[in-house]
VMD Tcl script that draws the C-alpha trace (Angstrom):
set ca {
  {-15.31 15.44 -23.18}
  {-15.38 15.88 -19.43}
  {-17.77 13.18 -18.95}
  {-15.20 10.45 -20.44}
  {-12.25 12.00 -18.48}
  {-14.46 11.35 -15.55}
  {-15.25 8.03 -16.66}
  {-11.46 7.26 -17.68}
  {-9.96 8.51 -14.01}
  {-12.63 6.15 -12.24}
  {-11.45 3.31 -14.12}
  {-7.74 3.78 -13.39}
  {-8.50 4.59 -9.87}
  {-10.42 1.21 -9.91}
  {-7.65 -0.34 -11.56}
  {-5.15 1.27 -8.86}
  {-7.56 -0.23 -5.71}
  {-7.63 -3.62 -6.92}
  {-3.51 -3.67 -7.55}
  {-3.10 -2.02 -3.98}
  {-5.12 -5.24 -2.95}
  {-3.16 -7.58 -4.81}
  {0.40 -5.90 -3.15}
  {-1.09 -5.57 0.02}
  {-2.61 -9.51 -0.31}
  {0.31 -10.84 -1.28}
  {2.68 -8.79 1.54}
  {0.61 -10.28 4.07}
  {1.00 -13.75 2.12}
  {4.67 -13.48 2.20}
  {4.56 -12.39 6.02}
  {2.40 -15.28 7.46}
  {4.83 -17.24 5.54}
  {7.90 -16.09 7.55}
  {5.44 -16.11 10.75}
  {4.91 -20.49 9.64}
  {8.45 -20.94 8.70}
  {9.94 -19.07 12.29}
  {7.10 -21.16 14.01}
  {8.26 -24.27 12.52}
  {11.69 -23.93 13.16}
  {11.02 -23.24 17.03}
  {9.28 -26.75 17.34}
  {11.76 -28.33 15.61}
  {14.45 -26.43 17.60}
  {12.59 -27.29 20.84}
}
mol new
graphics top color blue
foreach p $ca { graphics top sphere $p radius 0.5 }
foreach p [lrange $ca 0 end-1] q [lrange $ca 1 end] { graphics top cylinder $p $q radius 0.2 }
display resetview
């Protein structure tokens, strides 16, 4: 019994690193996207 609670909190801790990846991915995604679009605008601006 212990042994499979072990086994089921590694796997949802597991689960819980990859999806902090996949936020944390994705928010810096989403930033260098604002970084492009601000960087694009100042050429075309000057």
């Amino acid at each position: 019994m212990p042994s499979r609670h072990i086994a089921a909190n590694a796997a949802n801790f597991a689960y819980q690193a990859k999806q902090n990846r996949v936020s944390t991915f994705s928010a810096i995604a989403q930033q260098s996207r604002i970084f492009m679009r601000r960087n694009r605008l100042l050429t075309i601006s000057g």
